[in-house]
VOLOVO-560295 format. One line per 10 residues: for each residue x, y, z of N, C-alpha, C. Coordinates in Angstrom, 1 decimal. Layout:
// VOLOVO-560295
X/Y/Z/X/Y/Z/X/Y/Z; ...
This chain:
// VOLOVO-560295
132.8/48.4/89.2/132.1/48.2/90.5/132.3/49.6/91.2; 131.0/50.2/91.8/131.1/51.5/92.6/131.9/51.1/94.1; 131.6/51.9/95.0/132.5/52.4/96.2/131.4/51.6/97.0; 129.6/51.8/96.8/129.2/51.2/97.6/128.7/49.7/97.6; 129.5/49.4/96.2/129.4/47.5/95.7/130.3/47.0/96.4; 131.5/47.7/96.5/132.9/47.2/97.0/132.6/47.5/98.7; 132.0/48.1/99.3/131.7/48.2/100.4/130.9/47.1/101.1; 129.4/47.2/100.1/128.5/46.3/101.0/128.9/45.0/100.0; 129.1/44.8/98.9/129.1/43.5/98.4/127.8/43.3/97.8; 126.7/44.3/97.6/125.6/43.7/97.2/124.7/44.8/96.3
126.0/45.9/95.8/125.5/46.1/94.0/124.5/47.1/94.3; 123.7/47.3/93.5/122.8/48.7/92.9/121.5/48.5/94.1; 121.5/47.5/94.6/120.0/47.1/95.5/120.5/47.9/97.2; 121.9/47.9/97.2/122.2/48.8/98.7/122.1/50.3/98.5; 122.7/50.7/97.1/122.7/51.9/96.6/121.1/52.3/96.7; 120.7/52.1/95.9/119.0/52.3/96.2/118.6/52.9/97.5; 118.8/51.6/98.3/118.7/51.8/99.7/119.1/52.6/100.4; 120.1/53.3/100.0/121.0/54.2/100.7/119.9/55.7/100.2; 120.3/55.7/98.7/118.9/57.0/98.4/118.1/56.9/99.2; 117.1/55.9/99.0/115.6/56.0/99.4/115.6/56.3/101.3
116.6/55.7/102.2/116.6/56.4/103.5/117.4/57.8/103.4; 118.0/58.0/102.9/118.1/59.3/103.0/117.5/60.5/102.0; 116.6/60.3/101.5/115.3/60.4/101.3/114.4/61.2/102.0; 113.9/59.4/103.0/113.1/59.6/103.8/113.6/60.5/104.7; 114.8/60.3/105.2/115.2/61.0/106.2/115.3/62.7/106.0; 115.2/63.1/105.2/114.9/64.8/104.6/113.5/64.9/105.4; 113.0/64.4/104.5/111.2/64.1/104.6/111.0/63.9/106.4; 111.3/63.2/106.7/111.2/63.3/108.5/111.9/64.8/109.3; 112.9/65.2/108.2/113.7/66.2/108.9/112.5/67.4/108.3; 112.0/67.5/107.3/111.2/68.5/106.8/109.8/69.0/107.8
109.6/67.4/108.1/108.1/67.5/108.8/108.5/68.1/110.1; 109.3/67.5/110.6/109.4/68.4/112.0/109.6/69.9/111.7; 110.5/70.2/111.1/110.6/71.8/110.4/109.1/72.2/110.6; 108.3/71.6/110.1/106.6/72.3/110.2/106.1/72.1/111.1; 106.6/71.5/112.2/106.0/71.5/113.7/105.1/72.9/114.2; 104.4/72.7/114.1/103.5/74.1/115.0/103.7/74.4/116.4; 104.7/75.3/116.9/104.9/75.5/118.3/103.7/76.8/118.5; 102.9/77.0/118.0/102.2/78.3/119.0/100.9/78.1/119.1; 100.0/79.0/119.4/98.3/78.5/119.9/97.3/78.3/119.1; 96.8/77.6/120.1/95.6/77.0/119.1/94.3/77.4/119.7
93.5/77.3/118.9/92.3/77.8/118.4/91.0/77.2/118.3; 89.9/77.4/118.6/88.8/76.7/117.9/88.2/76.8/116.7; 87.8/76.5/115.5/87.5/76.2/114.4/85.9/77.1/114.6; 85.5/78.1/114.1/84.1/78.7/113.8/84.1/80.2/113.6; 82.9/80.7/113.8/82.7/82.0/113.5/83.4/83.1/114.0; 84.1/84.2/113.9/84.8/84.8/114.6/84.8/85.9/114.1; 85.1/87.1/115.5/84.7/88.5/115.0/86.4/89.4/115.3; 86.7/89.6/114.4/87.4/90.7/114.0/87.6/91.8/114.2; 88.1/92.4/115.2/87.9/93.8/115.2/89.6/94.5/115.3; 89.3/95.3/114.4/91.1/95.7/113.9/91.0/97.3/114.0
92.4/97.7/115.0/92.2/99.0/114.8/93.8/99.6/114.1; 93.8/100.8/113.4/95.4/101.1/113.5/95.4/102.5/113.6; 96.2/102.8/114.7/96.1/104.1/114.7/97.8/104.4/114.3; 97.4/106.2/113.7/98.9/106.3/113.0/98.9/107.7/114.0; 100.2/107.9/114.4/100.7/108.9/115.1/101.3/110.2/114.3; 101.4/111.4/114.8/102.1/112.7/114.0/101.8/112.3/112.9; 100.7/112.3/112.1/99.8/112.5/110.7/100.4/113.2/110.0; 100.8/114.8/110.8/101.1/115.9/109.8/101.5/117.2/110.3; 102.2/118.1/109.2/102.8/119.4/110.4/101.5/119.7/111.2; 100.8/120.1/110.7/99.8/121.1/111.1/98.9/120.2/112.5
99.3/119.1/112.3/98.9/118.2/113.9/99.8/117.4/114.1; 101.0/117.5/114.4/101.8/116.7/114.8/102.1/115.4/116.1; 101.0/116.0/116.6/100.9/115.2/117.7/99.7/114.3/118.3; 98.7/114.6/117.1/97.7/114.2/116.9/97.8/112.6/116.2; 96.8/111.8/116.9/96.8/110.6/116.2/95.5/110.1/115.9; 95.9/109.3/114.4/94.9/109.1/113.7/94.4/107.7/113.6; 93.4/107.2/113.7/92.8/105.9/114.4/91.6/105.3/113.0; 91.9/104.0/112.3/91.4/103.4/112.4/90.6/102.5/112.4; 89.3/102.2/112.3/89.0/100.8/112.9/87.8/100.3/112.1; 87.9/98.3/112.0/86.9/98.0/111.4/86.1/96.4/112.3
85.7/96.0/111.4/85.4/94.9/112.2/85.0/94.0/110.7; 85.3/92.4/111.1/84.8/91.6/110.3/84.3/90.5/111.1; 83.5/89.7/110.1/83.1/88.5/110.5/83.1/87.4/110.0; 83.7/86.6/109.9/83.6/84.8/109.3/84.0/83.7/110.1; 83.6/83.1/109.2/83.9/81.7/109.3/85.4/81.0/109.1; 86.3/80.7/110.4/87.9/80.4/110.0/88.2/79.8/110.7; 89.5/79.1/110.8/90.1/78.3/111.8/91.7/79.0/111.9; 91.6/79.9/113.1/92.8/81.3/113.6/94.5/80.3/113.4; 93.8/78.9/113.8/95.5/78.2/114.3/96.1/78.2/112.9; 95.4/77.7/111.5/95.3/77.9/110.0/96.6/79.3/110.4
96.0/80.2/110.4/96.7/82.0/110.2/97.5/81.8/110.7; 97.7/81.3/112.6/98.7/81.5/113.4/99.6/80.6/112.8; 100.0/79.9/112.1/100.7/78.8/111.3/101.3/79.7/110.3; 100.9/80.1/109.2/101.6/81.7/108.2/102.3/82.5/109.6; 101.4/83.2/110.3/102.5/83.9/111.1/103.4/83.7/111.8; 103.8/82.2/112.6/104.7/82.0/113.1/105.8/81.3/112.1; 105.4/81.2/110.7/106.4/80.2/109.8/107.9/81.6/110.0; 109.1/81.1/110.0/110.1/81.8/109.5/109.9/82.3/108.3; 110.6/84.0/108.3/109.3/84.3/106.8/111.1/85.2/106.7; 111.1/85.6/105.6/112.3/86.5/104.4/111.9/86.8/103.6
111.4/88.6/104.0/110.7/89.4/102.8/111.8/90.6/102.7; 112.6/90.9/101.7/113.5/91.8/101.1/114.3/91.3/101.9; 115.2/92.6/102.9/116.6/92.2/103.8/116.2/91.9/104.9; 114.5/91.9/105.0/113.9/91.5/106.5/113.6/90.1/106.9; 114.1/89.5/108.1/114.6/88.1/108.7/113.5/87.9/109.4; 112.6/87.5/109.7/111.7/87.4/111.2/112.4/86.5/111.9; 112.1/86.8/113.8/113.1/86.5/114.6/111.7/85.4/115.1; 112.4/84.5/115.7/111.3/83.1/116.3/111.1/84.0/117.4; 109.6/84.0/117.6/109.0/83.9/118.9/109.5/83.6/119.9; 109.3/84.4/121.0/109.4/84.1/122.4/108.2/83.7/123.4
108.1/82.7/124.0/106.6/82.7/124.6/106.9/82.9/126.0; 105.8/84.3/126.8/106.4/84.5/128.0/104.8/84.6/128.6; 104.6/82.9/129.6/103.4/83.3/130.1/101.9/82.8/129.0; 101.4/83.6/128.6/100.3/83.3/127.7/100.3/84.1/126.7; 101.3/84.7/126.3/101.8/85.5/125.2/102.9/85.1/124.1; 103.2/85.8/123.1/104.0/84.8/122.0/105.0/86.6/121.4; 106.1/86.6/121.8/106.6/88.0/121.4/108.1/87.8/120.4; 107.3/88.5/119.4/108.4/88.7/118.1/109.0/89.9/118.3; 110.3/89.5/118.4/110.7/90.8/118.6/111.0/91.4/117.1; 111.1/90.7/116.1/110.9/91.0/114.8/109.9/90.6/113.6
109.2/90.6/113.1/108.6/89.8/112.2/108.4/90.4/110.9; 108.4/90.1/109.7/108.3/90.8/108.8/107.1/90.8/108.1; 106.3/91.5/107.3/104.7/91.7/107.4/104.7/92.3/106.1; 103.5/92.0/105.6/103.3/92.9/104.0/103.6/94.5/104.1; 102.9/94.7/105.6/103.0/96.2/105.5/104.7/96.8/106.4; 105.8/95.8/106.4/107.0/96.2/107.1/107.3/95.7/108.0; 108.2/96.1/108.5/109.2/94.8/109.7/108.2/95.4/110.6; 108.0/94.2/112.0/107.1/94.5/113.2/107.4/93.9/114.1; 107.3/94.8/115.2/107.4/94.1/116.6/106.0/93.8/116.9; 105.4/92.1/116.8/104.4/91.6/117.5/104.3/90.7/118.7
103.2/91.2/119.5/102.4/90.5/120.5/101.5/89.8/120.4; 101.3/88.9/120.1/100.1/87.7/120.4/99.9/87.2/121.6; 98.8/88.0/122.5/98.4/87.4/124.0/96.8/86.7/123.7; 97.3/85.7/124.0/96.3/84.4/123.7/94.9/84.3/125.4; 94.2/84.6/125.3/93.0/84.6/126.5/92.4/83.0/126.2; 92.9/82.0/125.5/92.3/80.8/125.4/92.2/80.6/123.9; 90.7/79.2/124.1/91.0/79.3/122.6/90.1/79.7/121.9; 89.6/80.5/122.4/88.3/81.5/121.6/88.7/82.8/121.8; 89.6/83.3/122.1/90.1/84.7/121.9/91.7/85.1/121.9; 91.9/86.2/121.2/93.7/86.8/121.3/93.3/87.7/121.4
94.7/89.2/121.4/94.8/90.0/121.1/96.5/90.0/120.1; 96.2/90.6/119.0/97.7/90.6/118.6/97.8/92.2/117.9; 99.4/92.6/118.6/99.2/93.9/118.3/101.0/94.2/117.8; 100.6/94.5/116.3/102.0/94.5/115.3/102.3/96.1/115.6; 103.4/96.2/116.0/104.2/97.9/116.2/105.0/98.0/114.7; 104.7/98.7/113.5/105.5/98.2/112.5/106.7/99.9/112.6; 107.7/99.3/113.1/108.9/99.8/113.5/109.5/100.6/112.5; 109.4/100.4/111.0/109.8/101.4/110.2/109.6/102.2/110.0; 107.9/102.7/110.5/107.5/103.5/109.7/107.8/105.1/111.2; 108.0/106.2/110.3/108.0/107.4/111.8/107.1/108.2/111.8
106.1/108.5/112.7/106.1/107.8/114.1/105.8/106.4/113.8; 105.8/105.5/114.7/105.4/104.2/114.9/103.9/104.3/114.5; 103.5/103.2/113.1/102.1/102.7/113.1/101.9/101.7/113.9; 100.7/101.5/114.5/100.6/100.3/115.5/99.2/99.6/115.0; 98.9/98.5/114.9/98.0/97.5/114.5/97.2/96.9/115.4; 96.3/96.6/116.3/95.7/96.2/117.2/94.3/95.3/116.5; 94.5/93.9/116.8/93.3/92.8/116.4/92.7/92.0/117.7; 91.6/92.4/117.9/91.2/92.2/119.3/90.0/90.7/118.2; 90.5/89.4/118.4/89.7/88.2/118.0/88.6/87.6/119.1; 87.7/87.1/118.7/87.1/86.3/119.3/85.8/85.7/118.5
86.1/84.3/119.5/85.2/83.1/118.7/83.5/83.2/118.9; 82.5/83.5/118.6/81.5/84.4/118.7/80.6/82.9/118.6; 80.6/82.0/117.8/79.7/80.5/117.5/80.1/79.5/116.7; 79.3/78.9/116.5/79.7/78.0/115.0/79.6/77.8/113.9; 80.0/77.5/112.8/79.8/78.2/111.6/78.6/77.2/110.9; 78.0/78.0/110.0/76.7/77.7/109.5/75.8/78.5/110.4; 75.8/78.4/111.6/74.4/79.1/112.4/73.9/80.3/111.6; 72.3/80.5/111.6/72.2/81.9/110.8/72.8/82.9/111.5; 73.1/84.0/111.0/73.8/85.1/111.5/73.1/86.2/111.8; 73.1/86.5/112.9/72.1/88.2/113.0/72.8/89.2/112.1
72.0/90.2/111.7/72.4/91.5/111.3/73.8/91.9/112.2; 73.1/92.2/113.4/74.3/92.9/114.4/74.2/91.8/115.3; 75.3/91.4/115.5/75.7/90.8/116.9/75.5/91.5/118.4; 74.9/90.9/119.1/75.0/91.3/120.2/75.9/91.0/121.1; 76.8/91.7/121.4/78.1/91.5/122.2/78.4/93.2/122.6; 79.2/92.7/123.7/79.8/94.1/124.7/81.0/94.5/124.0; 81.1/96.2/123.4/82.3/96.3/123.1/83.5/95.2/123.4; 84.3/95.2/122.9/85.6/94.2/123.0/86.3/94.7/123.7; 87.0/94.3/124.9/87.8/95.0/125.7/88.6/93.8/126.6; 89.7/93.8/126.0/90.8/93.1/126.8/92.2/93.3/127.7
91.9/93.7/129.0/93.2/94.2/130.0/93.0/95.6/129.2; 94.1/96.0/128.7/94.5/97.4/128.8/94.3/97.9/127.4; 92.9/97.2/126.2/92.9/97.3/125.1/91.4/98.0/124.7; 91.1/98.4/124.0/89.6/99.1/124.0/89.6/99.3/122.3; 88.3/99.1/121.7/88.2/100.2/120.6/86.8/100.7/120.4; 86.6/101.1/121.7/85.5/102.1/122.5/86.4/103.6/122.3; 85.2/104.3/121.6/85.8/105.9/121.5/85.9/106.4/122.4; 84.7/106.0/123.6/84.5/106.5/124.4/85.4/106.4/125.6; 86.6/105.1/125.2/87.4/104.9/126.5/89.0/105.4/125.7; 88.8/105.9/124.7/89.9/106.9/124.4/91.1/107.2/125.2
92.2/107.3/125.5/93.5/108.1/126.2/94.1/108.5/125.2; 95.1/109.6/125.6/95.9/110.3/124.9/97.2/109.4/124.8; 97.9/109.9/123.6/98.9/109.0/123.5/100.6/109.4/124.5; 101.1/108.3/124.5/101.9/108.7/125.6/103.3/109.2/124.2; 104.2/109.6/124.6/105.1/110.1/123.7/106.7/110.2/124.4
């Protein structure tokens, strides 16, 4: 007779029982683990526009910075991505630190990234637009990453050649040549 026959008095059918809720209970403990705390999104067409500029390139321009930039377009649902990005992630000895949300913004003070540990900002304008901008901290000078998103229609619609939209520009973000500044140092 086991510990838990001599206990409940009622053999291999409490044992079971005892598995199978604690079991389930993993499984309830797991799902919340996937809880999605960050923002959400609407589901459609969305335009992409990514810039990276890399700082002191090289002796012979050291102070010169080199820029980046493209633009894409599809069909996606952002909250899908923002779910990979906010998961707790362990790539080599790099830990990502949980997000902080301050306001309408989401700030990692660490995150770890294909291209190296990063300090990111995700400032969310609703749910048809972000800006998320990874500082990837290892590299010297600082590489910096800038994804200026927005939800443009719905998907299937035929697509024009070129979209007609106004440069992208959010608060203090631009990837207008023409609104250029020098870098601060």
């Amino acid at each position: 007779m086991t510990l838990i026959q001599k206990v409940t008095g009622r053999g291999c059918v409490s044992a079971a029982c005892i598995v199978l809720s604690g079991f389930l209970s993993c499984l309830g403990a797991s799902a919340l683990a996937d809880e999605f705390d960050g923002p959400s999104f609407r589901k459609g067409l969305w335009r992409f526009d990514r810039m990276v500029a890399n700082g002191g390139g090289s002796a012979t321009l050291p102070s010169a910075t080199f820029v980046s930039s493209n633009q894409v377009t599809r069909c996606v649902d952002p909250t899908n991505a923002m779910r990979e990005t906010f998961k707790p992630a362990v790539i080599g000895g790099c830990r990502s630190a949980t997000p902080e949300k301050i306001g309408n913004r989401y700030v990692f003070s660490l995150r770890c990234d294909f291209m190296g540990p990063a300090r990111t900002t995700i400032e969310v304008q609703g749910e048809s637009a972000y800006v998320e901008v990874n500082e990837f901290i290892a590299s010297k000078p600082v590489k910096t990453e800038t994804i200026i998103a927005r939800r443009i229609g719905d998907c299937g619609e035929s697509r024009p050649e070129v979209i007609a939209l106004d440069p992208p520009t959010i608060e203090h973000f631009s990837l207008s040549s023409a609104a250029s500044t020098p870098v601060k140092r």
